[in-house]
VEXKE-53290 format. One line per 2 residues: number of its first residue (from 1); their letters; for each residue x, y, z of N, C-alpha, C, O. Coordinates in pm, 1 decimal. Layout:
NUM	a	X Y Z X Y Z X Y Z X Y Z ~ ...
***
This chain:
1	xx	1595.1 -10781.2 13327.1 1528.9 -10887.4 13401.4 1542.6 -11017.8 13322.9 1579.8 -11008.9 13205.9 ~ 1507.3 -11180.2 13393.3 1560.2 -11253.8 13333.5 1470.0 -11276.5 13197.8 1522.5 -11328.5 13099.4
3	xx	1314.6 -11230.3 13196.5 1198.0 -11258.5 13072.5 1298.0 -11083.2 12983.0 1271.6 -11098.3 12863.7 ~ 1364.3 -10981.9 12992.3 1407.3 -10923.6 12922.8 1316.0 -10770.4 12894.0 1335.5 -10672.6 12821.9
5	xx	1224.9 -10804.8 12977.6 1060.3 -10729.5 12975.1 1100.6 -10557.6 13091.8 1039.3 -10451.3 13082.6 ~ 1216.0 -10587.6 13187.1 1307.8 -10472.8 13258.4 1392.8 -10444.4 13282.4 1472.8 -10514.7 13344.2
7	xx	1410.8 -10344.1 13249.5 1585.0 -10261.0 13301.1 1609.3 -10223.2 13365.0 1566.3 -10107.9 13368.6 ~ 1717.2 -10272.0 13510.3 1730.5 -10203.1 13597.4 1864.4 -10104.6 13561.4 1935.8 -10160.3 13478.0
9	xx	1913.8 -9977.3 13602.0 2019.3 -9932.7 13566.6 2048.2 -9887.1 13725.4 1960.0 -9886.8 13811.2 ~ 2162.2 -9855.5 13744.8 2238.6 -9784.9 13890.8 2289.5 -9669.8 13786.1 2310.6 -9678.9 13665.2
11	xx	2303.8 -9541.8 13888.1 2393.4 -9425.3 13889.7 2449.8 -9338.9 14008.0 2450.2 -9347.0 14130.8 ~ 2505.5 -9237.3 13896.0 2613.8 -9200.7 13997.2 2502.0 -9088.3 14072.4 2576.7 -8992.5 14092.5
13	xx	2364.3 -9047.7 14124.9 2330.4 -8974.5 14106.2 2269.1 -9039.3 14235.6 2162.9 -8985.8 14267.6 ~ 2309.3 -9139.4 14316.4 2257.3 -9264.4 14404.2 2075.2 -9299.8 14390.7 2000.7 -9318.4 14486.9
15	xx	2038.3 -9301.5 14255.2 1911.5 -9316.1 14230.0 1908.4 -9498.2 14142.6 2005.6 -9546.1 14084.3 ~ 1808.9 -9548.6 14154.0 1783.6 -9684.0 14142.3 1655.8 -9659.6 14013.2 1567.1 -9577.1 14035.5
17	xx	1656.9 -9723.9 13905.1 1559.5 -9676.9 13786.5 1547.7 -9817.7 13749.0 1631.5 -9907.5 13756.2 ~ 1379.4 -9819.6 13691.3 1345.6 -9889.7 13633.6 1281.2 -9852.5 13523.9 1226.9 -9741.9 13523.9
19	xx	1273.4 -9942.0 13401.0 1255.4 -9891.7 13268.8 1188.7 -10048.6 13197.2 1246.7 -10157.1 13199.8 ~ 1031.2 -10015.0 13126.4 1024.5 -10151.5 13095.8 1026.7 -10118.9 12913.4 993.4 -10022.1 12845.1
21	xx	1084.0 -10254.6 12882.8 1155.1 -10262.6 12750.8 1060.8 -10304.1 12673.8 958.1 -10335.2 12734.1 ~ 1059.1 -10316.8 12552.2 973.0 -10359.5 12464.8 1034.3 -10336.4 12266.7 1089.9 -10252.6 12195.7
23	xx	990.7 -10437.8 12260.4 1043.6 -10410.8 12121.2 943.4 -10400.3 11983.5 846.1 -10473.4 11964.5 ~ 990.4 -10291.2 11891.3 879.5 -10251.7 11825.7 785.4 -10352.1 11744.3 807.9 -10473.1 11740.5
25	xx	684.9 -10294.7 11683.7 623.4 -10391.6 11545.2 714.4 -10377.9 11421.4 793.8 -10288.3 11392.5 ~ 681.4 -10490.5 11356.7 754.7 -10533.5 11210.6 751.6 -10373.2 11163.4 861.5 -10349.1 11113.4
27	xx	711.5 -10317.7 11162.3 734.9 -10176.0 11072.8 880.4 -10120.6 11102.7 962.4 -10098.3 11013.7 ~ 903.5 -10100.8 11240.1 1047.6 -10055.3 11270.1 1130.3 -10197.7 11294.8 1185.9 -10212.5 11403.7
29	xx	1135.7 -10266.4 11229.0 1220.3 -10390.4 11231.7 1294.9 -10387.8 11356.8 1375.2 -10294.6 11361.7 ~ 1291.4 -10464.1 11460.6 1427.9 -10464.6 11587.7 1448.9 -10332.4 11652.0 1520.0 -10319.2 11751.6
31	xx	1386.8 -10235.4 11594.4 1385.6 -10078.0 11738.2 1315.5 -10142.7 11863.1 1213.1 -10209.4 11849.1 ~ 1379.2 -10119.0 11997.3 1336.8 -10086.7 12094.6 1332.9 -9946.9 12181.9 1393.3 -9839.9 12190.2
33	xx	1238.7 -10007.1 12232.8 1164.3 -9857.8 12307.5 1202.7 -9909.1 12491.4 1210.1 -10023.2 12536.9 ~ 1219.5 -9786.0 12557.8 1222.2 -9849.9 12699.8 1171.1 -9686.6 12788.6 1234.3 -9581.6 12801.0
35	xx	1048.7 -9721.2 12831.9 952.3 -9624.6 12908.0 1014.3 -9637.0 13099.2 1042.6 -9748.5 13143.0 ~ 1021.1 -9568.5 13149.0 1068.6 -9519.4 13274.5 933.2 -9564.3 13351.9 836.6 -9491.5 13329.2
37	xx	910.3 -9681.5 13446.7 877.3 -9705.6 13549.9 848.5 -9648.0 13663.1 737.9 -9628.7 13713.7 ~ 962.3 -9619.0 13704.1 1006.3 -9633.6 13902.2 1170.9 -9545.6 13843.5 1256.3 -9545.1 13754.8
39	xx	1134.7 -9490.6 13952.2 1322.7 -9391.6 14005.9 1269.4 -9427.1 14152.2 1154.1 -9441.5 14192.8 ~ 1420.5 -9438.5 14232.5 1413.2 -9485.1 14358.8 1508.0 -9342.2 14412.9 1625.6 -9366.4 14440.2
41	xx	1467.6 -9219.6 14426.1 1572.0 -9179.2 14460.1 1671.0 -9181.4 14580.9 1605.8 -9239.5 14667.6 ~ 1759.2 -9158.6 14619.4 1872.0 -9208.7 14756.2 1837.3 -9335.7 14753.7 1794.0 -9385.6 14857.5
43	xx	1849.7 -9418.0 14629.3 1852.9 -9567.0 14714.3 1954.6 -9640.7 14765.2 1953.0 -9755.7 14809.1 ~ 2063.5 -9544.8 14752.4 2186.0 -9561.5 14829.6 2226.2 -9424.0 14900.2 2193.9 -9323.2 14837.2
45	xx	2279.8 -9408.6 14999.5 2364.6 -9291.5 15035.1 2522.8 -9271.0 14967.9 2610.7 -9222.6 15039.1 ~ 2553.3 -9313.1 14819.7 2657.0 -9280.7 14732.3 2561.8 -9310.4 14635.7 2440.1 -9328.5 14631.1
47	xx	2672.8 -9309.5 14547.1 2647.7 -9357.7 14419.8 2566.9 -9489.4 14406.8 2574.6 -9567.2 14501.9 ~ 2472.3 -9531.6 14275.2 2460.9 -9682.4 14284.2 2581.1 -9761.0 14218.7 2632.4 -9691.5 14131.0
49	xx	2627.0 -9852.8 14229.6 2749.9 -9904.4 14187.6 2699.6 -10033.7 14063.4 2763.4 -10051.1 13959.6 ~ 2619.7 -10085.5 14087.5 2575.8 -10222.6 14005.5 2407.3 -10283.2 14063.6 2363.0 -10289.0 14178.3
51	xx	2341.1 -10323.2 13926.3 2235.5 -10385.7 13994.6 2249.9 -10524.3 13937.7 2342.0 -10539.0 13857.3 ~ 2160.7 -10647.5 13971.0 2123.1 -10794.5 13939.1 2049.8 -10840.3 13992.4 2039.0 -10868.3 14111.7
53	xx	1971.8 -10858.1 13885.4 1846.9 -10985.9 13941.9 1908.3 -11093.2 13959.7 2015.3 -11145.5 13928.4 ~ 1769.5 -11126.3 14046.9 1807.5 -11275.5 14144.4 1821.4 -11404.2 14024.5 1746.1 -11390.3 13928.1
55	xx	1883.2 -11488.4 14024.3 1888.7 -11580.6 13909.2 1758.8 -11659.8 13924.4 1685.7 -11683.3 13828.2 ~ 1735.5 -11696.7 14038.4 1599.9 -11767.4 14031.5 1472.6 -11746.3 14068.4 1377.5 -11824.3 14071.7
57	xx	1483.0 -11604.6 14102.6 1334.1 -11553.4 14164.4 1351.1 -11392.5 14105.9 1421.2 -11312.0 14167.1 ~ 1281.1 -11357.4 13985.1 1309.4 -11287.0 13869.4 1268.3 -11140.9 13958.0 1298.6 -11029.7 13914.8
59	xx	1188.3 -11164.3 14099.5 1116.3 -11066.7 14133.2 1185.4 -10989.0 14230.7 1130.6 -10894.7 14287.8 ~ 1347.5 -11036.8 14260.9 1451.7 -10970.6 14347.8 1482.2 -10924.3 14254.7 1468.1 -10958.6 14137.3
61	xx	1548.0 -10802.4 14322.6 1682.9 -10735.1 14250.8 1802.4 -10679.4 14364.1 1775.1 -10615.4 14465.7 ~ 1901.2 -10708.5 14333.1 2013.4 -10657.1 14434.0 2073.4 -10539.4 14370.4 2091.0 -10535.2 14248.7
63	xx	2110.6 -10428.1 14462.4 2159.0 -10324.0 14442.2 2305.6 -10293.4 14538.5 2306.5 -10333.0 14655.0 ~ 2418.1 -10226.5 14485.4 2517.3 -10215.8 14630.8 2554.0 -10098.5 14545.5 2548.8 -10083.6 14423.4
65	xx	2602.5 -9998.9 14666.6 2610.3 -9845.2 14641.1 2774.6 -9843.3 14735.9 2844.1 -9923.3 14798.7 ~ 2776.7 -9713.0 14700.4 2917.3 -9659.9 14755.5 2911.0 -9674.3 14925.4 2994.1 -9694.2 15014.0
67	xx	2778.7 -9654.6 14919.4 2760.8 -9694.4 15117.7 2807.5 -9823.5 15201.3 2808.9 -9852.4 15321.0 ~ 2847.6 -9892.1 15073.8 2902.5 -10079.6 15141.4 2772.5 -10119.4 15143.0 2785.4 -10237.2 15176.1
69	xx	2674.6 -10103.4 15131.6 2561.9 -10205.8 15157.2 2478.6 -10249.5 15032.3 2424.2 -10174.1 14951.7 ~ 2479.2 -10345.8 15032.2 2390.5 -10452.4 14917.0 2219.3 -10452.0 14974.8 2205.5 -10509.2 15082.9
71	xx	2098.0 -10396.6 14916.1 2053.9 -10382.7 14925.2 1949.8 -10518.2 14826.1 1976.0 -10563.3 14714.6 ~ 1863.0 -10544.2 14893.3 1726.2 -10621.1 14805.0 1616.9 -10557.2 14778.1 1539.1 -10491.0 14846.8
73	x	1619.7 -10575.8 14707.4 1448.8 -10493.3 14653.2 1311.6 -10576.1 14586.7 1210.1 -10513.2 14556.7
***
């Protein structure tokens, strides 16, 4: 996401995941951690192919799957 705070990932498994990121305290210097949200499962009828947030409205995300269709979320 564009604050860096979520991960969207696509797979081949046509499931849509979200994962929010976070990075550790000074003890583990620069480890990040990323906890599982949201699974969308069939959020395509194929595969997911690619996701992206919206450049200016952080609260879209576009998805397009093997089905031809670009999806908003």
């Amino acid at each position: 996401s564009p604050d860096a705070s979520l991960l969207a990932t696509a797979a081949a498994d046509d499931a849509l995941r979200l994962f929010h990121i976070a990075t550790a305290a000074a003890a583990d210097a620069g480890a990040v951690t990323g906890r599982l949200l949201l699974t969308h499962e069939r959020a395509h009828a194929g595969d997911v192919n690619c996701v992206r947030w919206h450049p200016l409205r952080p609260d879209l995300l576009a998805s397009c799957g093997d089905d031809n269709l670009v999806k908003i979320w």
